[in-house]
C-alpha positions as CSV (number, residue, x, y, z in Angstrom):
1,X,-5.6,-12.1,34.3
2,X,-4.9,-13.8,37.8
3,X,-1.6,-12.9,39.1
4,X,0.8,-15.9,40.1
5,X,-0.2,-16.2,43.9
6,X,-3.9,-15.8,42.7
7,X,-3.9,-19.1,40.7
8,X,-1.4,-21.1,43.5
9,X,-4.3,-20.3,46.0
10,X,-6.9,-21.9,43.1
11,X,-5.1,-24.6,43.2
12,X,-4.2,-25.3,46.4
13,X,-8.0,-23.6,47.9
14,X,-9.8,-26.0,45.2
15,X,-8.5,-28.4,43.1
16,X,-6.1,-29.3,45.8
17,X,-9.8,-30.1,47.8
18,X,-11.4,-31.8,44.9
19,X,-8.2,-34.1,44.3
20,X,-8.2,-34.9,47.8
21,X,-12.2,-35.7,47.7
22,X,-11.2,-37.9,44.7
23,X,-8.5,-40.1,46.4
24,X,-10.1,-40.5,49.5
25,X,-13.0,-42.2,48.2
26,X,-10.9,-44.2,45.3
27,X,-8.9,-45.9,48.6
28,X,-12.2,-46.2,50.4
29,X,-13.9,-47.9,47.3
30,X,-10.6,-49.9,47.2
31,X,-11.2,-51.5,50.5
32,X,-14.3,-52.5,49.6
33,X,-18.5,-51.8,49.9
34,X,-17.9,-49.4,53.2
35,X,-17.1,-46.2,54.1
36,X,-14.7,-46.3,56.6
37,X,-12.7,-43.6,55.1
38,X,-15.8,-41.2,54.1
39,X,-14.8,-39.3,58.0
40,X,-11.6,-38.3,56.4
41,X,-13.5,-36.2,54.5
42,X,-13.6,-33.9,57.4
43,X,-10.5,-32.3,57.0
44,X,-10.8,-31.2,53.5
45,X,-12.9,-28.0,53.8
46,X,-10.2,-26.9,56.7
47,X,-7.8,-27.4,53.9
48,X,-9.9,-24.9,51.3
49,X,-10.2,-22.3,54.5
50,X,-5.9,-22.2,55.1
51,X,-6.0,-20.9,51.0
52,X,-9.5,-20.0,49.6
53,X,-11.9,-17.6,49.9
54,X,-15.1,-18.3,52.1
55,X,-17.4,-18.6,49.3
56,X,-14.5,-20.9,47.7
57,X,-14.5,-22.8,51.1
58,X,-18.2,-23.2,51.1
59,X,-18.3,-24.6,47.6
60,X,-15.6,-27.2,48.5
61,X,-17.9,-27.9,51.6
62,X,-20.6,-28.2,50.1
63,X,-19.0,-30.6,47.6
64,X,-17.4,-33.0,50.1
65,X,-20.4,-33.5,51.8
66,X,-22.6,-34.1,48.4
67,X,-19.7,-36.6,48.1
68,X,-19.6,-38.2,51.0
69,X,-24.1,-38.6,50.9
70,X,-23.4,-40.0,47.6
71,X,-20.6,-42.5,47.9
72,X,-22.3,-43.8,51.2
73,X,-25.4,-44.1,49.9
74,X,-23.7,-46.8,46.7
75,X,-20.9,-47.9,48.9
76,X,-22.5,-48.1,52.1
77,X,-21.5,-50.4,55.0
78,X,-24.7,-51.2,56.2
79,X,-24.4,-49.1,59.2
80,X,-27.0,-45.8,58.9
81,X,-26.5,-44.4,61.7
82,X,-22.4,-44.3,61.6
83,X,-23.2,-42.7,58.1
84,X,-25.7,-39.8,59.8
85,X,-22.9,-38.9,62.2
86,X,-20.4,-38.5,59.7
87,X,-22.5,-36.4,57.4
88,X,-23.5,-33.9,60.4
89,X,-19.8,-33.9,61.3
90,X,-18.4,-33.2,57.6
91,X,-21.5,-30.3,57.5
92,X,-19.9,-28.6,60.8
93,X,-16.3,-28.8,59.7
94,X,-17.9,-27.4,56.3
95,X,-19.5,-24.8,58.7
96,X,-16.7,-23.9,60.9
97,X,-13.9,-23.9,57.8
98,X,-16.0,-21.4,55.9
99,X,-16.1,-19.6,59.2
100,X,-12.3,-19.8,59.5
101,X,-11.8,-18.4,56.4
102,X,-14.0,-15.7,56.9
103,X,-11.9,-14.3,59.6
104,X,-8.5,-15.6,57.7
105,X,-9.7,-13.2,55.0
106,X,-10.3,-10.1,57.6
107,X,-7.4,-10.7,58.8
108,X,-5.2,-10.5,55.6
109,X,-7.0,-7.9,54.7
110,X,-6.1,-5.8,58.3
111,X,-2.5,-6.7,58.0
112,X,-2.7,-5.5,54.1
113,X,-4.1,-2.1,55.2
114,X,-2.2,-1.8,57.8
115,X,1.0,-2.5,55.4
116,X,-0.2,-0.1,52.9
117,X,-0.9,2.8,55.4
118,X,2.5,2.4,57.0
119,X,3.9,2.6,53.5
120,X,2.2,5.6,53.1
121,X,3.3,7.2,56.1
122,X,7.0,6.4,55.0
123,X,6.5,7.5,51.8
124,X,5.2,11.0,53.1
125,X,8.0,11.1,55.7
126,X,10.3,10.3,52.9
127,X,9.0,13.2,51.0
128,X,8.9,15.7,53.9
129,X,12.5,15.0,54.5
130,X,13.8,15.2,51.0
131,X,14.7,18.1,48.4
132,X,13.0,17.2,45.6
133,X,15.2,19.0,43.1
134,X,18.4,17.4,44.4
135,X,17.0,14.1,46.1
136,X,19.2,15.3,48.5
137,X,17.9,15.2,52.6
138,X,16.3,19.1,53.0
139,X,17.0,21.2,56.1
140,X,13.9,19.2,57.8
141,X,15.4,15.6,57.4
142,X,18.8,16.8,57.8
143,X,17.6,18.0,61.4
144,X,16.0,15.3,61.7
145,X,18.8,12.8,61.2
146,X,21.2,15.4,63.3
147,X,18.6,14.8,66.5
148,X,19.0,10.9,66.0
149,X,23.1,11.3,66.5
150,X,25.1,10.4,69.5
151,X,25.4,13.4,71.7
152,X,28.9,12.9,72.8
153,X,30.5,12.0,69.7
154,X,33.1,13.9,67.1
155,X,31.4,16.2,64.9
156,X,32.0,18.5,62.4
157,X,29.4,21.0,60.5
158,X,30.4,22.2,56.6
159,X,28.3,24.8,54.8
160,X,28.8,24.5,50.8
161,X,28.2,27.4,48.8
162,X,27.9,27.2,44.9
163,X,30.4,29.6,43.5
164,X,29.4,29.9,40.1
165,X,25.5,29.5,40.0
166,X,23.9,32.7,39.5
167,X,26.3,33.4,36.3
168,X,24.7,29.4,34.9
169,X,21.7,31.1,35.4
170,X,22.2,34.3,33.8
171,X,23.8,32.1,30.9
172,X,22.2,29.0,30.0
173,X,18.9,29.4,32.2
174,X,17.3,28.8,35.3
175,X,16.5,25.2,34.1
176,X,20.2,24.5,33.6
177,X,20.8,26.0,37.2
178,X,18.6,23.5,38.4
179,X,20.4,20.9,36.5
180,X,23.9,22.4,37.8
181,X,22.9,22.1,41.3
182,X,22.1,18.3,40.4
183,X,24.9,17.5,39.4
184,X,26.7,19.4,42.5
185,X,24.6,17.3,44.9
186,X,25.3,13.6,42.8
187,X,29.1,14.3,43.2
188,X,28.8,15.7,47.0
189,X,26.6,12.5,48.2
190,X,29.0,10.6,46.1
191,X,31.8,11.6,46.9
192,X,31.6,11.3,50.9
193,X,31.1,8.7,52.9
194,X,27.2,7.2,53.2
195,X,27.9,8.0,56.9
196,X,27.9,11.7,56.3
197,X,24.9,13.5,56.5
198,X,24.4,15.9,53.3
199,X,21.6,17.9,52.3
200,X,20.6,21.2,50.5
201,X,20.3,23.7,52.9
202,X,18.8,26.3,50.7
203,X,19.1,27.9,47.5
204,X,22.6,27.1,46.2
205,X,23.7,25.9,49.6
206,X,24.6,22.5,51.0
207,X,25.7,21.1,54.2
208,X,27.6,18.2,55.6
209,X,27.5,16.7,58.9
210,X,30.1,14.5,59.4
211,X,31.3,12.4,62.7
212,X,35.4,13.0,62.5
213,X,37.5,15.0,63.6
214,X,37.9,19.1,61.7
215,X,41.3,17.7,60.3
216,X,39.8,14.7,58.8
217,X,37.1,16.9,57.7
218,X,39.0,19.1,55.9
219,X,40.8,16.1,54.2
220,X,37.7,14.6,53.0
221,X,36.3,17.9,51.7
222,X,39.1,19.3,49.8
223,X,39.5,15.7,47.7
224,X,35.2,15.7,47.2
225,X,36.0,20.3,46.1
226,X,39.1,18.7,43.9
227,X,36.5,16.4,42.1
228,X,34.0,18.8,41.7
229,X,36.3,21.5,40.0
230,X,38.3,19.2,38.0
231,X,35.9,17.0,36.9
232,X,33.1,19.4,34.4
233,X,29.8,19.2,35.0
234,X,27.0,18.5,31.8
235,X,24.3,20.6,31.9
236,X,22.5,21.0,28.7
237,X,24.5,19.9,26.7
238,X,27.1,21.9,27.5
239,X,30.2,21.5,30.4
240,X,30.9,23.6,32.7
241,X,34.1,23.7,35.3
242,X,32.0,24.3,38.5
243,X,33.6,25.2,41.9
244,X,32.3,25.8,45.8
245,X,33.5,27.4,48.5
246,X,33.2,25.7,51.6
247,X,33.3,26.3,55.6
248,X,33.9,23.9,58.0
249,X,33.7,24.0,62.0
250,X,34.1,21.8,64.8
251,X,31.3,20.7,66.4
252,X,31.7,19.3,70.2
253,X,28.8,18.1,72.4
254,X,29.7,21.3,74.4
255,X,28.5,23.4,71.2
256,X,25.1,23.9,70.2
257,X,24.3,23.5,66.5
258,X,23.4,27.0,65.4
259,X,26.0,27.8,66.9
260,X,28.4,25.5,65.3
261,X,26.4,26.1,61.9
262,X,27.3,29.9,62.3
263,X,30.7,29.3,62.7
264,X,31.0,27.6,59.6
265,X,28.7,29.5,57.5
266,X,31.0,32.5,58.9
267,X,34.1,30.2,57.4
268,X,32.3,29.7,54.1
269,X,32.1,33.2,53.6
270,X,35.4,33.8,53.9
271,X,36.7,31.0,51.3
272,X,34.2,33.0,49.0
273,X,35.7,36.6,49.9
274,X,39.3,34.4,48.9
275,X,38.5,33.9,45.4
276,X,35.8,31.0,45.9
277,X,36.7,27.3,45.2
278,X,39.0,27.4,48.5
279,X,38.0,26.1,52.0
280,X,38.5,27.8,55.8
281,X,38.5,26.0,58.6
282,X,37.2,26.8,62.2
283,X,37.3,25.7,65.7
């Protein structure tokens, strides 16, 4: 079945052509026993080569100039040789349109590979950069993005630790942890803003890269903890109250990022030695 743009380049590659053929020679015939319009002719095989393929270029060609032989052989205006010249200049425009579309063709079909090999390439980048449990960025795109940041501006590093996973797996099953940790990533890239970079670090780990200040930071975090813990998750079927405990540390230009990352992985551990669900801050 031919798609939509399929039959609008019939149309307009052939029976667009064909009408034209028609009502060139209905006003020549008009004017009377000559053919002082057969010349127009001409242009009608360009017209085929803008939409049609080159074998649907050389049939309107080939047509026209069957067409224009014909009528100026019944409606001729007594002058043969005018005729000849016409014919041999409505068999090269046939000529060079089937040519034209030749290379229109190559070239839609360069620009169509080239399209789908650049969609390929993003597709692949998408998928080396992204968890594929949590859709989340993975540690490669979240380095990635963290490369692409400006050097000099606020910046502050958060390393988010599941508190409760291991017992949801001991529980309900690894498959439910898997579920757990996506519903843990839906409310942390949800519940910050698109500017913040998040990703799953590893295992039941997340981090957050965000371009404020620590105190802001800290703000932001405890209302997107708040929502986690009081807002139960569904996993299987069944809801659990989940909770994370979470480490935050200021990131200057001055600071390198494993080092700021150690800081706050250092801070995370200590919310978890609190209790868990809590958050430490660092400088």
């Amino acid at each position: 079945m031919k798609s939509t743009s399929q039959w609008a380049a019939y149309g307009l590659g052939l029976l667009l052509p064909l009408a034209l053929i028609a009502i060139i020679l209905s006003a020549d015939a008009a004017e009377g026993p000559k053919t002082a319009y057969v010349g127009v002719l001409a242009v009608v095989p360009m017209l085929a080569a803008v939409f049609a393929t080159p074998r649907v270029t050389a049939v309107v060609a080939v047509i026209t100039w069957i067409a224009a032989f014909a009528f100026g052989h019944f409606a001729s205006d007594g002058n043969v040789a005018a005729q000849q010249v016409r014919l041999i200049i409505i068999a090269a425009v046939g000529l060079a349109a089937v040519g034209a579309a030749v290379l229109r063709v190559r070239r839609e079909r360069t620009l169509l590979e080239a399209l789908r090999e650049a969609a390929t390439a993003e597709t692949l980048r998408q998928q080396a950069e992204t968890d594929q449990l949590t859709g989340l960025r993975n540690r490669h795109g979240l380095l990635t993005a963290v490369a692409a940041l400006d050097e000099g501006s606020t910046r502050t590093i958060a390393v988010i630790d599941c508190d409760d996973l291991k017992s949801v797996n001991d529980r309900i099953g690894h498959l439910a942890g898997d579920h757990y940790l996506q519903a843990v990533a839906g409310r942390l890239s949800g519940g910050l803003s698109k500017d913040d970079l998040v990703a799953r670090w590893g295992g039941d780990e997340f981090l957050v890269v965000q371009q404020i200040g620590i105190d802001d930071a800290v703000h932001a975090l405890t209302r997107m903890q708040a929502t986690i813990h009081d807002s139960p998750l569904s996993v299987d079927g069944s809801m659990i109250t989940a909770s994370v405990s979470i480490g935050i540390a200021a990131w200057p230009a001055s600071r390198a990022f494993d080092e700021a990352l150690s800081t706050a992985d250092h801070a995370m551990y200590q919310a978890k030695s609190a209790g868990g669900n809590a958050i430490v801050s660092a400088t």
